[in-house]
N, CA, C and O of each residue as an XYZ file, in Angstrom:
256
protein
N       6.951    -19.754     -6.372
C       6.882    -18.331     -6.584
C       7.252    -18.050     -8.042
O       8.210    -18.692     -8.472
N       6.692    -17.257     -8.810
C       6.350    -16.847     -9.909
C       7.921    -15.970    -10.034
O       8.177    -15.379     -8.985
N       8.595    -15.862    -10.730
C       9.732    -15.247    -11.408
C       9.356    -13.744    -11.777
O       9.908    -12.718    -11.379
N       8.154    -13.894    -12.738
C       7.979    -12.585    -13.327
C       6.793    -11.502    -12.300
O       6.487    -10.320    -12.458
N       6.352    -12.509    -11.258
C       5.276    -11.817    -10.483
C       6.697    -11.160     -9.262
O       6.784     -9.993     -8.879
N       7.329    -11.922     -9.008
C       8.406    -11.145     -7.961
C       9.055     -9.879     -8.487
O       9.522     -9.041     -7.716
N       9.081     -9.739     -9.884
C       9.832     -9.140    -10.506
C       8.669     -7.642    -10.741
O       9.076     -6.484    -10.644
N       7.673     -7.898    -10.955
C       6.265     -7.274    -10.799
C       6.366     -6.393     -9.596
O       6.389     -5.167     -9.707
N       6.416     -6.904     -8.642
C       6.336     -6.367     -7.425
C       7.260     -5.702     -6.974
O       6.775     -4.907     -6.168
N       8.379     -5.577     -7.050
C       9.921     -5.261     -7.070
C       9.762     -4.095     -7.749
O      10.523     -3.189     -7.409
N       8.650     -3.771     -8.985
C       8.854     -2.671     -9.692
C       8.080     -1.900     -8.990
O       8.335     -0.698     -8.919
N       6.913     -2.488     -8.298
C       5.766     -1.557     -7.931
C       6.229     -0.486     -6.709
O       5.479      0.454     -6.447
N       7.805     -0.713     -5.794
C       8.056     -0.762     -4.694
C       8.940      0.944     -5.095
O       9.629      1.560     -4.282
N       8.737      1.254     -6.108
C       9.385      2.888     -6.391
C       7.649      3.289     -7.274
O       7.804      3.694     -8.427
N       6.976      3.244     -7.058
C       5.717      3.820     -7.713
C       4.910      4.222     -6.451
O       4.506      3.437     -5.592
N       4.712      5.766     -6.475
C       3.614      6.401     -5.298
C       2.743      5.937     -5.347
O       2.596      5.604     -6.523
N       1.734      5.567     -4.642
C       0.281      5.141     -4.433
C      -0.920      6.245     -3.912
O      -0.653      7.440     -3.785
N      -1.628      5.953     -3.763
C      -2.992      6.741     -4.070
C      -3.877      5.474     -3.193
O      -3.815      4.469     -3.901
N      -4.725      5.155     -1.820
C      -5.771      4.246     -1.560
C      -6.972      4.632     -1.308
O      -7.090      5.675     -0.666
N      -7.971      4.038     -1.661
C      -9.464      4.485     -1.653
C      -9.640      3.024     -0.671
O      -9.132      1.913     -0.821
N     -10.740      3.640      0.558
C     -11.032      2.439      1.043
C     -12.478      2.844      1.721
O     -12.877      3.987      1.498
N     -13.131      2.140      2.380
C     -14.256      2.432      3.569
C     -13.957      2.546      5.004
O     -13.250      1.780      5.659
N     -14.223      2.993      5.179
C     -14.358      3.307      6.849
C     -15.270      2.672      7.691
O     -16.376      2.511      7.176
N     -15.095      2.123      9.226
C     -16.441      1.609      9.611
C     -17.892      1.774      9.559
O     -18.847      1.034      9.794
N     -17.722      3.206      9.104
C     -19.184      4.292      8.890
C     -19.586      4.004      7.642
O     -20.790      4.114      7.407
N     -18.713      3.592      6.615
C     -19.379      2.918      5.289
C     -18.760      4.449      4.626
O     -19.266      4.597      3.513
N     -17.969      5.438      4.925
C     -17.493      6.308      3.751
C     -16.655      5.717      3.684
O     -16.168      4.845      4.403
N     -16.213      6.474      2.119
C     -15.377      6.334      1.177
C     -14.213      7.034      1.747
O     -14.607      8.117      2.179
N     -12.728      6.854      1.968
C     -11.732      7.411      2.369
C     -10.760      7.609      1.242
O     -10.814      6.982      0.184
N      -9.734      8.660      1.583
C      -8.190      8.626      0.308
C      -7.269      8.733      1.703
O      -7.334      9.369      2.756
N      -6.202      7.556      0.987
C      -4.683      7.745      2.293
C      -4.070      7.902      0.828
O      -4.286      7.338     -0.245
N      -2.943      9.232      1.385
C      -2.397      9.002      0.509
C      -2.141     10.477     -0.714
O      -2.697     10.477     -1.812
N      -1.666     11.071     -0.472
C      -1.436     12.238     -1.785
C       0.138     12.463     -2.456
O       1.033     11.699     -2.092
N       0.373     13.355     -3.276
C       1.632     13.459     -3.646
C       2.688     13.913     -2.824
O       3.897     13.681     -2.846
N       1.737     14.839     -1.853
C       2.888     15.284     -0.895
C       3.509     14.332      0.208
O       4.657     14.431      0.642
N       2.543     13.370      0.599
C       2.523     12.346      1.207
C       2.483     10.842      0.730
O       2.136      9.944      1.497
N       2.884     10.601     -0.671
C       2.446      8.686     -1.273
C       2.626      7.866     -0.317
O       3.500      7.932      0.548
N       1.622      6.891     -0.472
C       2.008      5.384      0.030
C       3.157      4.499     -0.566
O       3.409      4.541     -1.770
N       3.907      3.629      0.380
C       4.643      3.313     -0.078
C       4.276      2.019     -0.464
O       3.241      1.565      0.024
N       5.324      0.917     -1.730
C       4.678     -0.491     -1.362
C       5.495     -1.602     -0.931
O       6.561     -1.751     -1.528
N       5.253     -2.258     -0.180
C       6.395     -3.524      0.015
C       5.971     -4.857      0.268
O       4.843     -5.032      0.729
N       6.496     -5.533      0.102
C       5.965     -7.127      0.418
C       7.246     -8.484      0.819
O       8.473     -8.413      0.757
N       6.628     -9.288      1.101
C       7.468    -10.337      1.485
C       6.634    -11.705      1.128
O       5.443    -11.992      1.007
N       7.980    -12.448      1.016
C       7.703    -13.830      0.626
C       7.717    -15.132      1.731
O       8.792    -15.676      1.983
N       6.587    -15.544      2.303
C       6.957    -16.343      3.037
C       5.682    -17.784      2.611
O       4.551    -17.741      2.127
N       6.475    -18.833      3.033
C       5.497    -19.806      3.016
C       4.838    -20.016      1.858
O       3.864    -20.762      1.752
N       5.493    -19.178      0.684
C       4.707    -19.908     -1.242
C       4.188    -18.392     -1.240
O       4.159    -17.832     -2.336
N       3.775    -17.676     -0.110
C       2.809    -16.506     -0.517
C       3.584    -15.185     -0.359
O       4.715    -14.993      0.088
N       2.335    -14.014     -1.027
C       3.103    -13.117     -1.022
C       2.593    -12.511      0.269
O       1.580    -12.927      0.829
N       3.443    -11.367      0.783
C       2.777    -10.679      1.935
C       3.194     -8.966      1.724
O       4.245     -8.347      1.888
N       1.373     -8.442      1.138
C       1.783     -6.877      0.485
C       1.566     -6.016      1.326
O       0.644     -6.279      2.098
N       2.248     -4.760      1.510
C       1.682     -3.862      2.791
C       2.051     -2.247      2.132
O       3.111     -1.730      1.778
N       0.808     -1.822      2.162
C       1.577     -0.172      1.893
C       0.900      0.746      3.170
O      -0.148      0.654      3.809
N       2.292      1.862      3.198
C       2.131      2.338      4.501
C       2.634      3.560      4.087
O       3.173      3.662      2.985
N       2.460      4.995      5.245
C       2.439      6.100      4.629
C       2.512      6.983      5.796
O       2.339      6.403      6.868
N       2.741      8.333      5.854
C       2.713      8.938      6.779
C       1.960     10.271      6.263
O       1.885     10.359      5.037
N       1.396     11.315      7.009
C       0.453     12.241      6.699
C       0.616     13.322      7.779
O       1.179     13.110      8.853
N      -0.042     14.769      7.328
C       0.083     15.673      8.137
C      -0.811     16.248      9.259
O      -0.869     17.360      9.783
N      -1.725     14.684      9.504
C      -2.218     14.576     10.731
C      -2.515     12.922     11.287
O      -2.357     11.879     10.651
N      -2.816     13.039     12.167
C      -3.388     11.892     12.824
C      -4.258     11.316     12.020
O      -4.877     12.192     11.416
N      -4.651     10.088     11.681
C      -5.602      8.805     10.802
C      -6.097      7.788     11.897
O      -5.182      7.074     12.308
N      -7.114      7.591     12.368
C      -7.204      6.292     13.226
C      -7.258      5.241     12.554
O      -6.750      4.273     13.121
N      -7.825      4.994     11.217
C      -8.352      4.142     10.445
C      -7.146      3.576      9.384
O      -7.353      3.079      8.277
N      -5.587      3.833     10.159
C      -4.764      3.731      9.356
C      -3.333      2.977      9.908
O      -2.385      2.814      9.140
């Protein structure tokens, strides 16, 4: 494990997020606003990293 990449990631874990993704239908989606940011976190297991951002919103998401 990389020293300065842990250290990378560690910073990213107080920075709001913003995600653009697809949907099964092939649109374009946003999770994710100021009132609501994604958060980021990760873990180290087995040499690798393991990243996850997660979020909550002011309705229901199935795709989330």
């Amino acid at each position: 494990m990389s020293q300065n990449k842990t250290l990378y990631l560690e910073n990213l874990k107080v920075t709001p997020f913003v995600a653009l993704y697809t949907d099964e239908t092939g649109n374009t989606r946003v999770s994710g606003s100021p009132d609501y940011p994604l958060t980021f976190s990760f873990e180290i297991g087995g040499g690798l990293y393991n990243c996850t951002l997660s979020g909550t919103g002011p309705g229901v998401d199935a795709f989330l």
